[in-house]
KOLRO-917102 format. One record per residue (C-alpha): x, y, z. Coordinates in nm, 3 decimals, padded with zeros to 5 digits. Each point is the difference from the previous one (the first is absolute). Layout:
     east    north       up
        X        Y        Z
...
END
This chain:
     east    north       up
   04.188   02.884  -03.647
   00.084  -00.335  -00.173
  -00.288  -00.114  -00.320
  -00.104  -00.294   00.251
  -00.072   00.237   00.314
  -00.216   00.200  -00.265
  -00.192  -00.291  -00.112
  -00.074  -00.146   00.381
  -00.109   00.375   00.083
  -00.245   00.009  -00.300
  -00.111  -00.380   00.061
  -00.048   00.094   00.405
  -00.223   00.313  -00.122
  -00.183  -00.168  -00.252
  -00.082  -00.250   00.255
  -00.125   00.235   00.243
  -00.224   00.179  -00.250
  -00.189  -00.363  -00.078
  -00.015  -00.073   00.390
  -00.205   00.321   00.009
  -00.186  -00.049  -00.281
  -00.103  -00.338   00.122
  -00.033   00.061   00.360
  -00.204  -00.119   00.221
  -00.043  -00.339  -00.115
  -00.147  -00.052   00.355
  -00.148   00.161   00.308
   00.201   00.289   00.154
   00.014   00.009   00.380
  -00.040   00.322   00.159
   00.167   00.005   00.350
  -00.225   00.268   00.181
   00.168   00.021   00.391
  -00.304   00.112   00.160
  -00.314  -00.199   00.128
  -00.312   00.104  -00.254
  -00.210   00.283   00.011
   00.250   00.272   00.031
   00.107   00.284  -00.268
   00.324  -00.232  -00.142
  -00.273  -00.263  -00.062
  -00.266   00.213  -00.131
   00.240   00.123  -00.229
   00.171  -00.307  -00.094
  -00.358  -00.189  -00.087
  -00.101   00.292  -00.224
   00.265   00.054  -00.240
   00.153  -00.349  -00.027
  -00.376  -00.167  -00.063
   00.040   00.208  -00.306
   00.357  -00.040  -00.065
  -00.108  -00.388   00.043
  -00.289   00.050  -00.281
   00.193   00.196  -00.262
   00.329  -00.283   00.066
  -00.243  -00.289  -00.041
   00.148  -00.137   00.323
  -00.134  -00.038   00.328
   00.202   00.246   00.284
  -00.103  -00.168   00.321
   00.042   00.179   00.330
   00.180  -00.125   00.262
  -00.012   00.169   00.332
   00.287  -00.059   00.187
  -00.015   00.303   00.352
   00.242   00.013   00.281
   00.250   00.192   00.139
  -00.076   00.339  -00.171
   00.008  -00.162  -00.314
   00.367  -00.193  -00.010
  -00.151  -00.344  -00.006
  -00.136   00.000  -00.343
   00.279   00.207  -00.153
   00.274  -00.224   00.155
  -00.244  -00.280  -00.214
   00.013   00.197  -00.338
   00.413   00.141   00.048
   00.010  -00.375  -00.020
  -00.197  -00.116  -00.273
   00.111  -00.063  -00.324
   00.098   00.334  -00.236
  -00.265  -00.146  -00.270
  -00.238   00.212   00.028
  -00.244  -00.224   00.171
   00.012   00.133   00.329
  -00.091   00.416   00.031
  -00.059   00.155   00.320
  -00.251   00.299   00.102
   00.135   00.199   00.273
   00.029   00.306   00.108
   00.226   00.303   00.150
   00.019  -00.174   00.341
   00.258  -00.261  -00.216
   00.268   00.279  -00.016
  -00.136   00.116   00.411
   00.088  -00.367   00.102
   00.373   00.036  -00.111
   00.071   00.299   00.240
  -00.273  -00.167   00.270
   00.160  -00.363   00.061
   00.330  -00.076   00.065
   00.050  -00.264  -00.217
  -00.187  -00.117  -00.294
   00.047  -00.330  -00.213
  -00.029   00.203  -00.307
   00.172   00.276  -00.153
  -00.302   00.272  -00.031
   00.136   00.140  -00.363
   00.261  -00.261  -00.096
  -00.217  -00.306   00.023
  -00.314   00.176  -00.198
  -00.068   00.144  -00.340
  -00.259   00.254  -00.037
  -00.292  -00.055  -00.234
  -00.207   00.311   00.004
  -00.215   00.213   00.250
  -00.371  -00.038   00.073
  -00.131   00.219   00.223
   00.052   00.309   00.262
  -00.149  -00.106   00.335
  -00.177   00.374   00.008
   00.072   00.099   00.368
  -00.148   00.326   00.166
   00.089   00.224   00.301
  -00.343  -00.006   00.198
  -00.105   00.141   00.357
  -00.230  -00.032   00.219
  -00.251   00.258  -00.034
   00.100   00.100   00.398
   00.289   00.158  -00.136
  -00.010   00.393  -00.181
   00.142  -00.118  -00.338
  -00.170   00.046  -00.265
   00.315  -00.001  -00.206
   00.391  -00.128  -00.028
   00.167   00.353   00.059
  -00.301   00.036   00.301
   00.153  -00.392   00.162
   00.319   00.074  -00.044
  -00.004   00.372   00.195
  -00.233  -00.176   00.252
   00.288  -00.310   00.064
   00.276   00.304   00.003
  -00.222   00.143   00.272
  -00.053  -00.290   00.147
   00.347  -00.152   00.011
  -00.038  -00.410   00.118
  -00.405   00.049   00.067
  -00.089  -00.131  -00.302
  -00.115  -00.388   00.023
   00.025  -00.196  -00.395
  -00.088  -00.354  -00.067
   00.145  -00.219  -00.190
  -00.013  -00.393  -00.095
   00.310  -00.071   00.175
   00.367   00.087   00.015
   00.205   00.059  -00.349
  -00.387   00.012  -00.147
  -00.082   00.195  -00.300
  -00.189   00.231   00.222
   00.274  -00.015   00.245
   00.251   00.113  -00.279
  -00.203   00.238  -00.109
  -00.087   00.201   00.297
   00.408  -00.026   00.045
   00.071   00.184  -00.305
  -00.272   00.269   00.053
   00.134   00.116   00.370
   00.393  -00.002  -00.212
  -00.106   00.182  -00.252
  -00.237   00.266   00.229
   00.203  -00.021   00.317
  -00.266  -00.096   00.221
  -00.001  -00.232   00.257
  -00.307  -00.266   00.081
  -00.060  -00.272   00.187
  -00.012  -00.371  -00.143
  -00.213  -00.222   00.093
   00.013  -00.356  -00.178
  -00.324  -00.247  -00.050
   00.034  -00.356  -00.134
  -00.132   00.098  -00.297
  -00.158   00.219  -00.245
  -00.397  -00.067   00.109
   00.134   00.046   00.361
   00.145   00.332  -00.097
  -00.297   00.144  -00.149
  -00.249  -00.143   00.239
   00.239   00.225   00.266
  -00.020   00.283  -00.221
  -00.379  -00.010  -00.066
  -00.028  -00.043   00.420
   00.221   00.308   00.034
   00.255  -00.189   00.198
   00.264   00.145  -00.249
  -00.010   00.333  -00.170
   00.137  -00.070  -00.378
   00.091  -00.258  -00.191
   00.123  -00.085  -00.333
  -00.229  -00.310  -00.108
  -00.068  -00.122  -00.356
  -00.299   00.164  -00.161
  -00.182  -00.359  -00.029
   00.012  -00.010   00.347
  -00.131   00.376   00.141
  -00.173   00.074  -00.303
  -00.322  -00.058   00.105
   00.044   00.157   00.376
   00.084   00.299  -00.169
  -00.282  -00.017  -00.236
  -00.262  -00.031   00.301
   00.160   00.312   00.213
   00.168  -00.214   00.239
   00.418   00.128  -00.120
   00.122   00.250  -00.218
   00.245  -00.043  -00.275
   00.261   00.251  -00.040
   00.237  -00.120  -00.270
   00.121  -00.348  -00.218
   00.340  -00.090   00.120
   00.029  -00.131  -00.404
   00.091   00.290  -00.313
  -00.322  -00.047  -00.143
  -00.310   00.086   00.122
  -00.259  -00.339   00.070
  -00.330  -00.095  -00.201
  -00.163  -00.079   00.303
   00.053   00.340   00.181
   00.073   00.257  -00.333
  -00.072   00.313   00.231
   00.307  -00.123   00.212
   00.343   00.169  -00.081
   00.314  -00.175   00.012
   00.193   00.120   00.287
   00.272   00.131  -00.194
  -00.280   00.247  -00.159
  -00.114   00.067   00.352
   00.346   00.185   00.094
   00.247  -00.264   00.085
   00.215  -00.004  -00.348
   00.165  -00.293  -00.099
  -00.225  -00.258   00.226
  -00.040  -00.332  -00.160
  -00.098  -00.345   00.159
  -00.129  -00.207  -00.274
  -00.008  -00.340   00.123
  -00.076  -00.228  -00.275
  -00.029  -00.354  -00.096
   00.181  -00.190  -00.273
   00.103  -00.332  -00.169
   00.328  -00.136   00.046
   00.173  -00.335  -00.115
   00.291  -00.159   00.091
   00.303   00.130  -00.149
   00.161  -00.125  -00.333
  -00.350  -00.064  -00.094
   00.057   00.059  -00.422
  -00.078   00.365  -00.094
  -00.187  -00.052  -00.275
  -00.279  -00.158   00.268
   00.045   00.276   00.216
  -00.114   00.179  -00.286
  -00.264  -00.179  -00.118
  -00.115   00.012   00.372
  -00.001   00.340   00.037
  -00.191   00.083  -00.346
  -00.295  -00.235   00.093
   00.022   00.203   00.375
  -00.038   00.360  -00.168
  -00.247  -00.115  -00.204
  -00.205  -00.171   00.223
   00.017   00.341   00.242
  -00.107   00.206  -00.299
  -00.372  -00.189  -00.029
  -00.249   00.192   00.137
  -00.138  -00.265   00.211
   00.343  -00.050   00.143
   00.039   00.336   00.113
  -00.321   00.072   00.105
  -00.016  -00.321   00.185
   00.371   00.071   00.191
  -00.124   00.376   00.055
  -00.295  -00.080   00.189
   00.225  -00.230   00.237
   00.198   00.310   00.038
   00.296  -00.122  -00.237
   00.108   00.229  -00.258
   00.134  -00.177  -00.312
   00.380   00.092  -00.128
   00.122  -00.161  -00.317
   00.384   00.017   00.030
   00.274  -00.192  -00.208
   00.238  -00.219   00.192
   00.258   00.248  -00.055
  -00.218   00.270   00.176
  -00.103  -00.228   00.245
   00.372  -00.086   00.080
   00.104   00.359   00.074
  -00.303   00.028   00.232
   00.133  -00.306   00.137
   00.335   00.159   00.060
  -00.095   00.351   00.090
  -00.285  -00.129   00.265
   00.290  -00.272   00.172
   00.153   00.308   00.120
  -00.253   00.215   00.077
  -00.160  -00.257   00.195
   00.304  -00.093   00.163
   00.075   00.337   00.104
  -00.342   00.059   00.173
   00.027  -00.321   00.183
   00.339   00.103   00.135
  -00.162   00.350   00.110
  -00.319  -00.154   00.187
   00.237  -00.292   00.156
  -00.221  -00.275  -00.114
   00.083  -00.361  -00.018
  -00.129  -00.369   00.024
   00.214  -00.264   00.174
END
């Protein structure tokens, strides 16, 4: 390596460490591809309204839904790598690679991960119709019972959808899908016992199952939830090795500088390590998970495939 190529390095790094230091010098956008009100919102308000107070900059949101969620990431794969465009999204980014044909992005090439926010705590809940009152109960009922079993979901390729894929795999059972538009519509047919099971979000059957009206068997996720502590994981419950931990995230584009990544992703942790913060995501059924981008990334990587295969096994896709 020649003395000049040594100096440009050093000058290029020393640069990047005063862009961080400095940045923002103005408002951050933060691409969020889903209409407001839902858990990538919730989440994405929370954490980067402190993020925004501890940067001295504003972070406004900027809701940009459609198509699953490609619409606003095609808008921030295209932005400018300075660090003034972020995206919140979640695990159906990697499920719309294997979903749609074609997309005008490259899912991993085109994005650089920032750091983690949350689990979307999911749960496998009946209605109370059916005799489980546990996981290793529903899954010698659905052996039993080979294709009698009804499950909602929100939809084709869904989190619940992917979830309930894996569980039958990995228990060699066989049930019977049946897909709503969405994740109210796939509770509401729970709750009405049109369907049997489901795996919903605990935000979303939480209070059903608080009033008597399903019964939680087991957290898709590793950990156990705040909002439902009595609940085990359903790898505890007897199937080993179960894990659907859907989560959200920020991403920029790629060849955004490190050293903002960085900075990024220490204001993140921090912000999901105030109690307020924590307590306020927990309540909306949002578990916080500090990460570092280098975490985040082999999440990133490990979760592409897994996703990918389980799409290939239930046959979804989106024309």
């Amino acid at each position: 390596m020649t003395f000049r190529l040594c100096i440009a390095i050093v000058a290029m790094f020393a640069a990047g460490i005063a862009a961080a230091q400095s940045y923002p010098v103005k408002p951050v956008r933060v691409v969020i591809p889903w209409p407001p009100g839902g858990a990538n919102d919730i989440a994405g308000r929370i954490v980067m309204q402190k993020v925004s107070e501890a940067m001295g900059q504003q972070f406004p949101i900027d809701n940009r839904g459609g198509a699953g969620g490609t619409i606003g990431s095609d808008l921030v794969a295209r932005a400018a790598p300075d660090g003034y465009t972020l995206m919140v999204h979640s695990t159906t980014h990697l499920g719309n690679a294997h979903l749609y044909k074609k997309l005008p992005y490259d899912t991993l090439g085109d994005f650089a991960p920032v750091g983690l926010l949350t689990v979307q705590s999911a749960v496998l809940t009946v209605h109370p119709s059916l005799p489980a009152k546990t996981v290793r109960e529903f899954v010698a009922l659905a052996r039993a019972r080979p294709g009698e079993i009804l499950y909602s979901t929100a939809g084709n390729g869904s989190i619940p959808h992917l979830g309930m894929a894996l569980l039958a795999s990995m228990t060699k059972t066989q049930m019977v899908h049946v897909p709503y538009k969405g994740g109210a519509q796939q509770v509401i047919a729970l709750v009405a016992g049109e369907t049997q099971a489901s795996i919903a979000t605990v935000a979303s059957v939480v209070q059903h199952i608080r009033a008597g009206r399903l019964r939680a068997l087991g957290l898709s996720a590793v950990r156990r939830s705040p909002a439902l502590p009595d609940v085990p994981t359903i790898a505890e419950a007897g199937v080993a090795g179960y894990d659907m931990s859907p989560w959200i995230a920020v991403f920029a584009p790629a060849a955004t500088p490190r050293a903002i990544i960085e900075r990024l992703n220490g204001e993140i942790n921090r912000a999901l390590k105030l109690p307020e913060v924590a307590q306020n995501l927990s309540t909306q059924g949002l578990d916080p998970w500090p990460a570092s981008p280098e975490e985040f990334g082999a999440r990133l990587k490990a979760d592409y495939e897994k996703y990918g295969q389980l799409i290939k096994l239930t046959g979804a896709k989106v024309d």
